[in-house]
Each structure stands twice: as C-alpha cells, then as structure tokens.
N, C-alpha and C positions, 0 to 999 in steps of 0.2 A: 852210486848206482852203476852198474857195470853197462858196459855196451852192446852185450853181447846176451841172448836168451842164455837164461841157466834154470837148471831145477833147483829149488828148494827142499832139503829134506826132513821134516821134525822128525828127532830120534829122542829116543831112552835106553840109557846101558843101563845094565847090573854093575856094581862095582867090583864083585865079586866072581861072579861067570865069566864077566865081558860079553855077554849078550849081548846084542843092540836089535831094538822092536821099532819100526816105521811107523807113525802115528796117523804122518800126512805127508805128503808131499802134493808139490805145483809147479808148473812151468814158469816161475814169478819171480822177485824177490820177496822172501821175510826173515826175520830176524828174533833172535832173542828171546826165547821162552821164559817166563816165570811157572815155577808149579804152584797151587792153590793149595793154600794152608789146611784143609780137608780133605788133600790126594787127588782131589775127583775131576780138576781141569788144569790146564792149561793154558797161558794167556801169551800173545807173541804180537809185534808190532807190522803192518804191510801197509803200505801207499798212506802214509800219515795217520794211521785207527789200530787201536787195540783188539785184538781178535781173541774173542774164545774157543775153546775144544775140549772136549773129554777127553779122558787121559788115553782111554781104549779107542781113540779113533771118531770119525764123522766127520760133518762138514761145522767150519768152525762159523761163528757167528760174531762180528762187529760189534762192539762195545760203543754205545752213545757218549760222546766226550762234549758236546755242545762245541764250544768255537775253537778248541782244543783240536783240530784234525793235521796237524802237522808234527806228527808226534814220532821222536827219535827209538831207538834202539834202549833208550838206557829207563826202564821203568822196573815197577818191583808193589809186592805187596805187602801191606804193614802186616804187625805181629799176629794182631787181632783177626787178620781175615778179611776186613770190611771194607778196608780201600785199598786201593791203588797209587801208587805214585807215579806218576811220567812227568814227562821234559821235551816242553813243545816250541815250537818255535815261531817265536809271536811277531806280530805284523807290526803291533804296537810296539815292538822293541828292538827295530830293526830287522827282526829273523833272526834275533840269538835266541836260543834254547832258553826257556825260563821252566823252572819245577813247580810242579800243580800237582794237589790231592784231589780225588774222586771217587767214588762210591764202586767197589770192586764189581756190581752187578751194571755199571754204567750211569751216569748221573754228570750237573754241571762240576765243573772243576773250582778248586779254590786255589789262590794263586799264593804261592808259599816264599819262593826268593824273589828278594826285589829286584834283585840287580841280573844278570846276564853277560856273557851265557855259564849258565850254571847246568850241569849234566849230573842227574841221579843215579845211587849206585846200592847204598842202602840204608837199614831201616832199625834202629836201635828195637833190639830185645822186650824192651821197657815201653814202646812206642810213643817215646816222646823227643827224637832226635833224628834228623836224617844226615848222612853226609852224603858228597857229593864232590865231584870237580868241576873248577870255576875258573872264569880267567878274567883278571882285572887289571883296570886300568893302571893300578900303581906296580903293576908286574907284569913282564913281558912273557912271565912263562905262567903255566897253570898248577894250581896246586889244590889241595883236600882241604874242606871245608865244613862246618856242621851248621844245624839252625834246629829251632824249637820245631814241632810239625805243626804248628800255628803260625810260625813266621816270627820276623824281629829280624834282631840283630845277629847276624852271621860270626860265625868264629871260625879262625884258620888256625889251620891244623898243620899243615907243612910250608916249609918259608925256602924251600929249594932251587939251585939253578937247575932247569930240566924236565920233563913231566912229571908230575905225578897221578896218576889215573888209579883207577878200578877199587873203590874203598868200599869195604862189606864189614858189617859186624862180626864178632864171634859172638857163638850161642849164649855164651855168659855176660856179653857186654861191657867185660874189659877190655877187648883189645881191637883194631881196626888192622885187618890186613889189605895191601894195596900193592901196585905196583909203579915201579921206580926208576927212571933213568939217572940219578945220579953216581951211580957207579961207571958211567959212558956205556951200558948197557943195560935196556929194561929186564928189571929182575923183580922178583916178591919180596915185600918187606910187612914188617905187623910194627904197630905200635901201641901205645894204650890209647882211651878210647880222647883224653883230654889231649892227644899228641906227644907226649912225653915218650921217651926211649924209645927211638925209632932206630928198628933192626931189623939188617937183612937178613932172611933166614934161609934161600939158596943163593947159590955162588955156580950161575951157567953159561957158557960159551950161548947160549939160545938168547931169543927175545922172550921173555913169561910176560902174561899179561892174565888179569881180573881173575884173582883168585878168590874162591869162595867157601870158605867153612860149611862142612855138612851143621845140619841140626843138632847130631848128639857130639857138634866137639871133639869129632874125633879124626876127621879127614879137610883135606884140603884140596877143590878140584881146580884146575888152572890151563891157561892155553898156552901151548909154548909153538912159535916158529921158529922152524927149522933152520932157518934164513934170518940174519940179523937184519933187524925193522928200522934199526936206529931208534927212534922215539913215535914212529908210527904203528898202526894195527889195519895193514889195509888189508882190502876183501880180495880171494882168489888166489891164497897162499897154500904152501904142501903147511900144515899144522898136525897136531894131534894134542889131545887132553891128557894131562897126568894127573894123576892122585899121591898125593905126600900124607902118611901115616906123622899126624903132628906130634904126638910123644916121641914113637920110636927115629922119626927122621927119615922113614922108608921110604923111596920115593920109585914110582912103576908108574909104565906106560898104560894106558886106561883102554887108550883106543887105536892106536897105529895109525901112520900119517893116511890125513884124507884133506877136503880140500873144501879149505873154508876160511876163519880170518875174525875180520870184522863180522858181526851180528851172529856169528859162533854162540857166545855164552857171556855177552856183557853184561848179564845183572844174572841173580843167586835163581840158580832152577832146580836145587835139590828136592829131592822126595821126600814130604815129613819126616818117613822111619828112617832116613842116611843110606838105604840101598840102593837109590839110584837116584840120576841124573841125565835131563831133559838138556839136549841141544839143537842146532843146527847143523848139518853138514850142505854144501853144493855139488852137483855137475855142471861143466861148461857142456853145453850142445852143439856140435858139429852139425857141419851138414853130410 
C-alpha cells in the first residue's frame, strides 16, 4: 500500500488500435481486473473485497465473500463462469494467503489449499485444476504448484532456486506459462501443464512478469519493467505491457511506459473474443 494518495485507473486497450477506454477510475487503491466469461463485467479487488463493474462503466459494486474480506490481488474466474477464485489472508493461519472458491455472483467461500501462503493465478480449461504459487516450509524459495478445485493433495510443479510466480493456463490446457527468476533475471517461461520441459521463451535485459495467454491461443500479454526488479514486482514502477504473437515470436509494445507495477495485471483479464485486455494503470498526486 503506498503512502502517498494516488489514482486508480481501470482501463481496456484494443490489441490491435492500441486504443485505451477508462472504465473507472478513484482517488484509492485497486488492483487486478478479471473480465467475466460472458464480456459483460469486470471484477477487481480494494480494501480486502471483490468488486464488480460493467464493462461500459458505473459504479462498481462489492461482492459478499462471508469471512473471506482480506483478499489479495491474485483471484481469477473458473472456466464455467460460476465462480471465482481468490487468496485471502486468514487469521486462522497466521495472515498467510490461503485459496478459497466462491460463487462468482458472491456467496460463502470453500477453502481449497490446506496449507499457506498459497497465491492463485489460474484455472485449468477443463475446470478441474488450479495452480498457484506457494511457499513452504521445506523451501526457502517459492514455486508453482496445482490441486484438484476440491482440494487434497497439492502437486509441485517447479523445484527451482529463485521465484517462480505468475502461472496461467493456455486455452488448450497443455501448457503452463509463468515467470522465472532463474536465469538471475525475471523472464517468461511455458511449461507443460504436469511440469515437464520447462522453457524459456524470451531472453530480456527487462524484468517480465505474469504472463497471460489470450483465449483463442494466439497471443501472450505480459508486464515488463523497465528497471531490473531483481525477483520483486513492486507498485509505482515506469512499466508497460507487451504482446508476443506466440507462433510467429513477434513481440510489440501494447501500451507505452505508464506507471503501475504490482496489481497491474496479476491474474488473466482478457476479453472472451482476444481483442482486448482489462488493466490497471496509476497516478501519484502531487500537491
């Protein structure tokens, strides 16, 4: 949370004009849009609660979470529409993040990882898998992990020295894209969905972070600072978002550096049809 008053901006570019449409903005923090499987909202997190919005604007509206209200940056909608995922931070568990399902119209939550802190990121195709990043006690660093969207027994997915963050499915459900500090700098990497061959697929002087497969498979949108992070993602950075053409390897600027970071684009905000994409941008307020 910064210290200082800043605006909030919800925007939507075209991937193709580079349009960018203001949906909403506040004098506040918030963070991290999801778009709604049927176009028609928008969902973003502020002061520990889920918020709704129409995609054309208004005043958005609080999602009832029951005892769920400390709820981070990293939530996401499953395949179907119906729920939601978020990653809240329980009293009963110290204050680490633990991942809860809930009813995407608002509803009590069901508590999905046992263990903490576990941060969601996203939601198998198939809607029967979530990964996530987690950090445990038998390792000092954090790495990518899956579970049933029932719960049980967790499976790890990367065994690396270094972070690993931001894991989103692809549309077809083979492969897990994510980002990587073991090159000594955060880059994008894909693997398959059970961990197996894991490859980097840019090589950048930058920090990339949380990359997200459009719907039709065909693009990649990602946060890159400008500024090497080392293995952090903090908020109030010069950033901009690129888009990577995944066949051809084409990689363009989306947006031009603006100022934002953390709660940017941590979890998948594409537009059903892959024309566009839901973020955040900031201004700091002078006097």
């Amino acid at each position: 949370m910064p210290d200082f008053p800043i605006v909030s901006r919800l925007e939507i570019i075209n991937i193709e004009t580079g349009v960018r449409q203001e949906v909403y903005s506040r004098t506040c923090l918030f963070e991290a849009p999801n778009w709604s499987r049927d176009g028609k909202f928008l969902v973003f997190n502020q002061d520990g609660l889920l918020h709704k919005i129409p995609v054309a604007g208004g005043q958005p509206e609080a999602l009832f979470s029951g005892n769920a209200n400390k709820n981070n940056n990293d939530h996401g909608i499953s395949p179907g529409g119906d729920e939601i995922a978020i990653s809240h931070h329980s009293e009963n568990d110290n204050g680490d993040s633990i991942i809860y399902i809930m009813p995407i119209g608002g509803g009590e939550p069901r508590r999905i990882t046992t263990l903490g802190p576990s941060y969601w990121h996203g939601w198998s195709p198939d809607n029967k898998r979530l990964v996530y990043v987690a950090g445990r006690k038998h390792s000092r660093h954090y790495n990518i992990y899956s579970v049933d969207v029932d719960g049980g027994n967790e499976t790890q997915l990367t065994f690396t020295d270094g972070l690993d963050d931001g894991p989103d499915y692809s549309p077809c459900g083979k492969y897990i894209y994510y980002n990587s500090y073991r090159a000594e700098k955060m880059q994008i990497w894909r693997m398959l969905e059970n961990g197996k061959e894991q490859t980097q697929l840019l090589h950048s002087p930058h920090s990339d972070w949380f990359p997200h497969p459009s719907p039709d498979g065909k693009y990649l949108v990602f946060l890159r600072y400008l500024n090497d992070m080392g293995q952090d993602h903090p908020f109030g950075q010069e950033v901009k978002l690129m888009l990577l053409h995944i066949e051809s390897h084409k990689l363009r600027d989306l947006t031009g550096v603006f100022y934002g970071g953390q709660g940017t684009i941590n979890v998948p905000s594409w537009s059903p049809d892959s024309t566009e994409f839901a973020f955040v941008s900031y201004e700091k307020m002078t006097d």
